[in-house]
C-alpha positions in Angstrom: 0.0 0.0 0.0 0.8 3.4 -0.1 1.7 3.6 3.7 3.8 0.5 3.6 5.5 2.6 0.2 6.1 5.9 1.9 7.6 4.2 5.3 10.3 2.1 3.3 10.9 5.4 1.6 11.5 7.5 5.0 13.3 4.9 6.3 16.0 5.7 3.2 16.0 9.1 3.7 18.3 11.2 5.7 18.7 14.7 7.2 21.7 17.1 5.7 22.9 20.2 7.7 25.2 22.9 7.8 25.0 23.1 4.0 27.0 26.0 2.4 24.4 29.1 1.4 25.4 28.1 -2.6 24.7 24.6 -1.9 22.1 22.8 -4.3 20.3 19.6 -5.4 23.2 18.4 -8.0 25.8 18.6 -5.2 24.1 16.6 -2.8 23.2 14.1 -5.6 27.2 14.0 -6.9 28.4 13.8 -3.3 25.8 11.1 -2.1 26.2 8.7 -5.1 29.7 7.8 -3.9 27.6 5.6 -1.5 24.8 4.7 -3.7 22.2 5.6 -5.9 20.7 8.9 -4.7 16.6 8.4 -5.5 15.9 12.0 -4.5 17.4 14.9 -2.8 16.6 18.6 -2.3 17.7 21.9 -0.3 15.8 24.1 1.4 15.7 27.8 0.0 15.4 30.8 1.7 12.3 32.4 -0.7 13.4 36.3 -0.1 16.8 35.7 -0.7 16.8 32.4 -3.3 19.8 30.9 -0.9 20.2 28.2 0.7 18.5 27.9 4.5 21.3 25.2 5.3 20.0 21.8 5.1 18.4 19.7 3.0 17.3 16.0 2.8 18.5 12.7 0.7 16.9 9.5 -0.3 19.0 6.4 -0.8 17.6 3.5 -3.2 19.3 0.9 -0.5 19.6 1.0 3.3 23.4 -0.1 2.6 23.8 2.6 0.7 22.0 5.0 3.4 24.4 3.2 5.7 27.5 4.0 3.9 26.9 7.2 4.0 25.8 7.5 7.8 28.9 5.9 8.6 30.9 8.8 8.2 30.3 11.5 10.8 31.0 14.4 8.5 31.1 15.2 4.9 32.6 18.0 3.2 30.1 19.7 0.1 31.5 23.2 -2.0 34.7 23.1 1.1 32.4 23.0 3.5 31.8 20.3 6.6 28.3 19.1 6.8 27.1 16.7 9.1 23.9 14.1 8.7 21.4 12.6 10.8 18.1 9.9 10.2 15.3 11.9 8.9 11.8 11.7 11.2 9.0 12.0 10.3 6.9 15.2 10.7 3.6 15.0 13.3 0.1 14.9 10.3 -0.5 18.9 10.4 -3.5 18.2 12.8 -1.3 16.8 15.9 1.3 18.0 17.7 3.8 15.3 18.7 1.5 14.1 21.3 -1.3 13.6 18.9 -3.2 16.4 20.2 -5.3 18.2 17.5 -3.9 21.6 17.1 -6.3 24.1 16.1 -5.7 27.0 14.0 -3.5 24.9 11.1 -3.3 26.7 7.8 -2.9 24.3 5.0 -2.1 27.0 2.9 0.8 26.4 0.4 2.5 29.5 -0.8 5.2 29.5 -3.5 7.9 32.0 -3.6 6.2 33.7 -6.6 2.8 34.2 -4.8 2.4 37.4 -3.1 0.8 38.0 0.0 -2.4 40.5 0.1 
């Protein structure tokens, strides 16, 4: 199922911080693949400024290769030392961690281009 699909996948994926400001999706993707096949990775952008917030995540096809990479404890990306961690999984929108209902969630998905009125 589609649950079964999507908790294989976040068990592949991993955390990236510390990232250089320049940093971007090919460099994670050329650094990463010395472990494995990279399935997906992204940064995190700063909308007003277009740079780089400082981390991003990483998908791995394998758990090996997710393994290899999380062997090391740093990594260096553009001359920079980054460090990884296991990704986790965010609470659904509509609970805290403690599975509360939180009230007052926007679902609203804005994109950089979208102005605000």
């Amino acid at each position: 199922t589609d649950l079964i699909t999507m908790a294989a996948k976040q068990a592949l994926d991993f955390f990236v911080y510390s990232l250089p400001w320049t940093a971007c999706k090919e460099v994670l993707v050329k650094h990463f693949a010395k472990f494995g096949t990279v399935v997906d990775a992204h940064v995190v952008y700063d909308w007003s400024t277009g740079l780089s917030k400082g981390y991003g995540f990483v998908t791995m096809e394998s758990f090996d290769s997710m393994k290899k990479a999380m062997a090391y404890k740093y990594h260096t990306l553009d001359g920079r030392e980054v460090k990884i961690k296991m990704s986790t999984p965010n609470p659904t929108p509509s609970e805290d961690q403690t599975g509360r209902p939180v009230v007052g969630v926007s679902s609203r998905t804005d994109s950089p281009d979208e102005s605000i009125n």
